[in-house]
MARMARNU-448076 format. One record per residue (C-alpha): residue in one letter; y negated, x, z. Coordinates in pm, whole numbers, plus 50000, padded with zeros to 5 digits. Layout:
REC,residuo,y,x,z
REC,a,Y,X,Z;
...
***
This chain:
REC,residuo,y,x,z
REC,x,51652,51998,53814;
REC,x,51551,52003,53439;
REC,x,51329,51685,53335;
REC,x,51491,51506,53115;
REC,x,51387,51321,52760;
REC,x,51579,50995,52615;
REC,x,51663,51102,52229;
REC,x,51873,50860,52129;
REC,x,52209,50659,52180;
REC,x,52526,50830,52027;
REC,x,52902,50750,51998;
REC,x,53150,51025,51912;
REC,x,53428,51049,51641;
REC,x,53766,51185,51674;
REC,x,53707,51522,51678;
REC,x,53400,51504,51909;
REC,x,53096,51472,51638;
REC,x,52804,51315,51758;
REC,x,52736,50975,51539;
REC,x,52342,50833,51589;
REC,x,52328,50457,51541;
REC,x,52276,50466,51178;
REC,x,52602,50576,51143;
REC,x,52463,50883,51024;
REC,x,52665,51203,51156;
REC,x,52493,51484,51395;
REC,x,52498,51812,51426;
REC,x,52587,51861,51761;
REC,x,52984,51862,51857;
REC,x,52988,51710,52242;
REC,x,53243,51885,52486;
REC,x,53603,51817,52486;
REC,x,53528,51674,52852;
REC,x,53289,51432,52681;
REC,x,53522,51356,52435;
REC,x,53837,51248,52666;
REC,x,53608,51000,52861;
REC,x,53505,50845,52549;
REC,x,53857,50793,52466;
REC,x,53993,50671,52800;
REC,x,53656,50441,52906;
REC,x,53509,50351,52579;
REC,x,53139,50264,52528;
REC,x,52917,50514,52410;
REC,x,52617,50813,52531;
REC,x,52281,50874,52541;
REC,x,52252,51249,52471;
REC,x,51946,51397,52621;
REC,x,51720,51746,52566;
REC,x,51607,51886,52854;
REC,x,51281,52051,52839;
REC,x,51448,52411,52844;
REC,x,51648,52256,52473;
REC,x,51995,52203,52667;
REC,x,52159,51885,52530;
REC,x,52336,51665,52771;
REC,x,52530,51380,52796;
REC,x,52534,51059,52974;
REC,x,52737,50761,52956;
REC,x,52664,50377,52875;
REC,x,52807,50084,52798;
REC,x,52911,50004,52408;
REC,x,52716,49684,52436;
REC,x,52404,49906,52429;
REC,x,52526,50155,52094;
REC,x,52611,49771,51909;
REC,x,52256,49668,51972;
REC,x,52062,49965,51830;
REC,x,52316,49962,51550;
REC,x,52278,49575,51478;
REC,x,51853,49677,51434;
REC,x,51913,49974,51253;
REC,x,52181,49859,50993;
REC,x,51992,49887,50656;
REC,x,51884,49522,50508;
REC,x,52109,49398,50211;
REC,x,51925,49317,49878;
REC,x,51767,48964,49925;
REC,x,51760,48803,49624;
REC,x,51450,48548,49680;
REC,x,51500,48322,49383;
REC,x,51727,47979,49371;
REC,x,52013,48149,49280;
REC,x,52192,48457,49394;
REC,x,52374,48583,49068;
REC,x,52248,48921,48919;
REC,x,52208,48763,48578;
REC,x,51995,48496,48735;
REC,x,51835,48784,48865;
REC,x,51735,48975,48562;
REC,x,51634,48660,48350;
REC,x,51412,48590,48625;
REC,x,51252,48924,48585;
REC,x,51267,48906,48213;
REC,x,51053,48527,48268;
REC,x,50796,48662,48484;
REC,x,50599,48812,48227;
REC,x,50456,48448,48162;
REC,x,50344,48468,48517;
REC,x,50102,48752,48458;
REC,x,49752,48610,48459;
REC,x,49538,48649,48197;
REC,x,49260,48808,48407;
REC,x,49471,49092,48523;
REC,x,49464,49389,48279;
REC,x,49857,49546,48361;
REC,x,50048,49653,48147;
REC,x,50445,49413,48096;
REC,x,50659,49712,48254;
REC,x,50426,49772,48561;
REC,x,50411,49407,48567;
REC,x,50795,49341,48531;
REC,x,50851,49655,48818;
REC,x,50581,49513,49051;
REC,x,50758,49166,49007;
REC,x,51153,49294,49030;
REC,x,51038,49482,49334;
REC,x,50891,49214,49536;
REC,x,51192,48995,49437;
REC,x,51402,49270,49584;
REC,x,51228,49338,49925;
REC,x,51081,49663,49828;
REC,x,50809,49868,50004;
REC,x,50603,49910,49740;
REC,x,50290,50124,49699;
REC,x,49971,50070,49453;
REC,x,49795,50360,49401;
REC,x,49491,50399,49186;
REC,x,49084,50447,49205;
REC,x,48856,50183,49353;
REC,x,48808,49879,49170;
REC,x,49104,49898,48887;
REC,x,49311,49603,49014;
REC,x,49521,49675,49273;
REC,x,49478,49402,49541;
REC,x,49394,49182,49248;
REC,x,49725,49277,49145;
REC,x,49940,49185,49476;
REC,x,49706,48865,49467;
REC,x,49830,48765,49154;
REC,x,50196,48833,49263;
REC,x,50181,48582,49566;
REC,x,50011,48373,49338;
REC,x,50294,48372,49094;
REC,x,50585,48359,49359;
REC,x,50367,48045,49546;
REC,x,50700,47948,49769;
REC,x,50660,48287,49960;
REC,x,50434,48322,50245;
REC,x,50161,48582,50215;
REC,x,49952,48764,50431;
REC,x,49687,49013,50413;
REC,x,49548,49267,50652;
REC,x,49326,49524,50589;
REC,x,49396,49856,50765;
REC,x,49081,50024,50660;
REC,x,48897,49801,50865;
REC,x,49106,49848,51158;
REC,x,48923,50037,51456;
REC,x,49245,49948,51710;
REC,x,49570,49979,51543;
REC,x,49763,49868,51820;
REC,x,49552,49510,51892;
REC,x,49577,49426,51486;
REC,x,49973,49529,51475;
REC,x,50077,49453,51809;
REC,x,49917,49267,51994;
REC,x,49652,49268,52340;
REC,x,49786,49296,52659;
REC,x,49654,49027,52911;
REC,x,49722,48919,53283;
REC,x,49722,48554,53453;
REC,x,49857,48407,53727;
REC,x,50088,48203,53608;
REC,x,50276,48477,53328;
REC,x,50141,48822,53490;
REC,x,50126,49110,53253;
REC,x,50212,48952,52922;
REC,x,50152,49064,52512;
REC,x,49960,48806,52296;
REC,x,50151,48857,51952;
REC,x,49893,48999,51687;
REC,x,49946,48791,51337;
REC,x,50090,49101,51183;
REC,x,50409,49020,51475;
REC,x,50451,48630,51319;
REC,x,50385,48801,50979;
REC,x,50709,49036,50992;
REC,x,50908,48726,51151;
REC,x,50870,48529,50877;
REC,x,51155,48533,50628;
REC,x,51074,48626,50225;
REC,x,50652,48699,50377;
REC,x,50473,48884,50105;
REC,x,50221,49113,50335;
REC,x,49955,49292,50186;
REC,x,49818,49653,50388;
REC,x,49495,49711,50222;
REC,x,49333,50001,50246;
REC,x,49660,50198,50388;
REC,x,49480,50581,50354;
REC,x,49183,50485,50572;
REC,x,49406,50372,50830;
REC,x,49380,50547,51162;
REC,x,49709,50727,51206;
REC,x,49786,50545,51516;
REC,x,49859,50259,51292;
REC,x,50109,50498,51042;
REC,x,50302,50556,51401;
REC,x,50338,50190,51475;
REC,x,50444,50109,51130;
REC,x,50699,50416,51079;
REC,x,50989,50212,51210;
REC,x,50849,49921,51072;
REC,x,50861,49993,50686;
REC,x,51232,50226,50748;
REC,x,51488,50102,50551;
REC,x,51720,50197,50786;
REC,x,51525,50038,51104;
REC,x,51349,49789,51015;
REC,x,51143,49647,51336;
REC,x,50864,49675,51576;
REC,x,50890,49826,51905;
REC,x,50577,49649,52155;
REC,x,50549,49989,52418;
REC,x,50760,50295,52366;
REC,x,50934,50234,52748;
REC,x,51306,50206,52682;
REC,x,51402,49882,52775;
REC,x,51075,49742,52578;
REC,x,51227,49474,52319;
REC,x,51192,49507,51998;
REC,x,51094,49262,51696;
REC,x,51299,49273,51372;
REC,x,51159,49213,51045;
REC,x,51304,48890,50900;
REC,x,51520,48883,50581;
REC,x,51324,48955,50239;
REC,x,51003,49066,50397;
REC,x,50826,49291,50115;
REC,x,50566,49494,50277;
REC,x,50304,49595,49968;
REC,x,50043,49875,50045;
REC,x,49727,49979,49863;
REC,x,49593,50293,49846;
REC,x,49300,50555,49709;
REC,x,49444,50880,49641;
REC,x,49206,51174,49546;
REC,x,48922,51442,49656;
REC,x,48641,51181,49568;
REC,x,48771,50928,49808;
REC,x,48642,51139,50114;
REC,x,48678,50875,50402;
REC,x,49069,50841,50303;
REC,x,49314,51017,50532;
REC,x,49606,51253,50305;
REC,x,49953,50989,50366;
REC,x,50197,51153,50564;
REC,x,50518,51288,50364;
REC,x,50734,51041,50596;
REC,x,50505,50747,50509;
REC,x,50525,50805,50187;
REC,x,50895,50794,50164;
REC,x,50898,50450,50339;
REC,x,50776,50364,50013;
REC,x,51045,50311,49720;
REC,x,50834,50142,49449;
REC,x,50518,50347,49370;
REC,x,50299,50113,49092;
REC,x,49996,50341,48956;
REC,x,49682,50136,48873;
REC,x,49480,50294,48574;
REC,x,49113,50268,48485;
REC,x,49078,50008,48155;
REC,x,49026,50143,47831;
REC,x,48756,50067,47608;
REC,x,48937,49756,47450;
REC,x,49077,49617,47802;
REC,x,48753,49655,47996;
REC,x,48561,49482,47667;
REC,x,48816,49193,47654;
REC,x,48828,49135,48049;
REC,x,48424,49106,48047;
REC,x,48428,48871,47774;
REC,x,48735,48655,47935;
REC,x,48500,48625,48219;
REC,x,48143,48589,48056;
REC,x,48250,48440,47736;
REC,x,47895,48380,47652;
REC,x,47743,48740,47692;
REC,x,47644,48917,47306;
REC,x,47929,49101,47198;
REC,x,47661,49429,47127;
REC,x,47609,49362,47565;
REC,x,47981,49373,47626;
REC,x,48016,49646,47435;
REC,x,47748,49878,47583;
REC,x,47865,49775,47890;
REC,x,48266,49904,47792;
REC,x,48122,50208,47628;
REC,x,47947,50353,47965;
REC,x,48229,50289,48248;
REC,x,48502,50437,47928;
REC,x,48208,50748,47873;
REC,x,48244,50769,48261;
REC,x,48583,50799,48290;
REC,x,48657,51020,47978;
REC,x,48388,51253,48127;
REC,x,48511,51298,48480;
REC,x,48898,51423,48301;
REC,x,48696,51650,48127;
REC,x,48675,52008,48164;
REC,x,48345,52036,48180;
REC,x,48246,51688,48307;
REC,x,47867,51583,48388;
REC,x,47938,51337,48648;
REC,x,48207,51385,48936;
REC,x,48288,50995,48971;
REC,x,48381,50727,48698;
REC,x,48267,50322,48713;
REC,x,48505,50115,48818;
REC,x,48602,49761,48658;
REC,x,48479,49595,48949;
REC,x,48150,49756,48886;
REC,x,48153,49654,48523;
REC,x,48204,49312,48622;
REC,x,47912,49283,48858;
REC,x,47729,49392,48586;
REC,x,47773,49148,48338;
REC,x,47756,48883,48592;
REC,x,47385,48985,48633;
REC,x,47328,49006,48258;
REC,x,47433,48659,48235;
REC,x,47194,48550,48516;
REC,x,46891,48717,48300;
REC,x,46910,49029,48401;
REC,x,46822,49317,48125;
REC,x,47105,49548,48076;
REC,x,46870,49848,48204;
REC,x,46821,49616,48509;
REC,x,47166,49618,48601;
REC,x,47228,49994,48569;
REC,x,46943,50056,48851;
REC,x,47130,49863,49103;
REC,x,47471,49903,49005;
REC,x,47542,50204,48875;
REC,x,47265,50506,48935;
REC,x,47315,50474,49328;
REC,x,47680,50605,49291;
REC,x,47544,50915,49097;
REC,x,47336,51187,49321;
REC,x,47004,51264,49172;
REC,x,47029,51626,49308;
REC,x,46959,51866,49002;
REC,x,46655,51702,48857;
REC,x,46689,51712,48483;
REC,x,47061,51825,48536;
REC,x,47187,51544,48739;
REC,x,47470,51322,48763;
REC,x,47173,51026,48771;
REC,x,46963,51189,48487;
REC,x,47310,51148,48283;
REC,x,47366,50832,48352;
REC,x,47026,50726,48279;
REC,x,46984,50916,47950;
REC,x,47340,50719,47871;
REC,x,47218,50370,47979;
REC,x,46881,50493,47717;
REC,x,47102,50458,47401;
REC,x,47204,50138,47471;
REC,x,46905,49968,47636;
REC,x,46697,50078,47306;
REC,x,46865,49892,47095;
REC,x,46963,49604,47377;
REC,x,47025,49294,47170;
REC,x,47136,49413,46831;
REC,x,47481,49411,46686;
REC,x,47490,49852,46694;
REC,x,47826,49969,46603;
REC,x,47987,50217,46850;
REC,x,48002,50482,46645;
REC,x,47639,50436,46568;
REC,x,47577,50432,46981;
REC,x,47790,50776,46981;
REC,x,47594,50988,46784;
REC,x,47292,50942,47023;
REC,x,47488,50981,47355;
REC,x,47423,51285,47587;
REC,x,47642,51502,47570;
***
């Protein structure tokens, strides 16, 4: 006899079409045999594949069909302010703006999106290089909504998917076998939770398996073991699951999202790099004291950085992030010399392999033009006549 594999629960229409429990129509027609039981003992099927790709049929109670069904039915809109009308809705949206903080460089539509979809329960994705904002970002969103719960794991850190999403499996006495809920379990059972999956693309895969179901519209919980009569947990109303994520060749310990992850995703918010400008007035903002000649130096080589590596013929392969600009300054204004803070910020993320032609012997020859003149007012303009390049 053929072995046989569970693929899913399925009631029939009318004219015999299989129907899966998202309501979603098959196609596979099920014999007419199949078809008069259906009609004259109700309930529903599980329709099996053999491992020789012969589909059969075997028959259940409804109860079972109405349970998968109930999990699977796709979440209405939650509307998580006080009231429920659209125009409410919209003004709120419209408001939010005010709730941007002054310390996060966005721009009012990415701002307004990021907002509307967390208000909505989207799955939302923030792409963009390392250190341009994007957990800072979903930080200042929970910040903003304060009444919602928040959480925050980070997946890149993860070396046992199932133990952070899941749970561990202990035995006692008393209980037995038994599943010690991980937080990420209480996270997803708590109604209008803002949780924050840092790091998503250096995520073993495991974890993109255990959260496939999870982050489906259409399905919408956590299954504990893959044994069919496992229970599984649904994710509470207005739960909006927000991802980060490093997309590109540089990034070389990130993992290439699957196709069917990235569709769980309906809100994709893209993270730039800070121009000249933005990177000059967030330094300032935070070291309001620092020379304005020092802030501007310190603009002008993360922008030359970045302009170089969307070059065609760029002289460095990798671009300094805000995060690194930041650090930076934060030194200066402990007494550091702006020269200082190049060596142990910047030139290790440039390979000195080359000699005179290297990333590092760029970025030094760069740093030069500004540390000659460290202290005076020098125009920009004045700064890029000397630069390298």
């Amino acid at each position: 006899m053929a072995t046989q594999t569970e693929v899913q629960v399925v009631t029939l229409d009318q004219n015999g079409n299989v129907i899966d429990e998202f309501g979603r129509v098959q196609n596979t027609l099920a014999p007419r045999r199949i078809v008069r039981r259906l009609e004259n003992e109700g309930g529903c099927f599980y329709l099996l594949e053999t491992k020789t790709g012969k589909t059969q049929f075997r028959h259940a109670d409804i109860s079972l069909y109405n349970e998968l069904a109930q999990k699977a039915a796709p979440l209405n809109e939650v509307d998580n302010v006080e009231t429920s009308t659209h125009d409410d809705v919209e003004d709120f949206i419209t408001r939010s703006i005010s709730m941007k903080p002054d310390s996060l460089i966005i721009s009012d539509l990415k701002w307004k999106y990021l907002m509307r979809s967390v208000v909505r329960g989207k799955n939302i994705m923030m792409t963009g290089p390392s250190g341009c904002g994007k957990t800072l970002a979903v930080q200042s969103v929970a910040k903003a909504l304060d009444g919602r719960p928040y959480f925050y794991f980070n997946l890149g850190a993860t070396t046992d998917p199932r133990s952070t999403l899941i749970g561990n499996t202990h035995f006692s006495k008393d209980k037995g076998t038994f599943v010690a809920d991980a937080l990420f379990v209480q996270a997803i059972q708590t109604e209008n939770a803002i949780i924050l999956m840092d790091e998503l693309t250096r995520a073993n895969p495991d974890a993109w398996n255990i959260l496939i179901t999870v982050l489906d519209e259409n399905q919408r919980y956590l299954r504990i073991d893959e044994r069919p009569d496992t229970p599984t947990i649904k994710v509470a109303n207005g739960v909006t699951f927000i991802a980060t994520a490093n997309i590109g060749a540089e990034y070389t310990a990130t993992r290439v999202l699957d196709r069917a992850m990235l569709d769980r995703f309906s809100a994709i918010v893209e993270m730039e790099p800070l121009n000249m400008d933005d990177e000059s007035s967030l330094i300032a903002m935070k070291f309001p004291t620092l020379p304005t000649d020092i802030v501007t130096a310190i603009a002008e080589i993360a922008n030359t950085t970045r302009t170089q590596v969307k070059s065609d013929d760029p002289k460095v392969t990798t671009s300094i992030s805000s995060r690194m600009t930041v650090e930076m300054a934060g030194l200066i204004f402990d007494g550091f010399s702006l020269e200082d803070a190049a060596e142990v910020c910047i030139y290790p993320f440039f390979s000195d392999a080359g000699g005179i032609d290297s990333e590092r012997t760029f970025m030094k020859q760069l740093v030069q033009k500004y540390t000659a003149v460290e202290g005076t007012a020098q125009t920009p303009w004045e700064i890029d006549e000397a630069l390298p390049y």
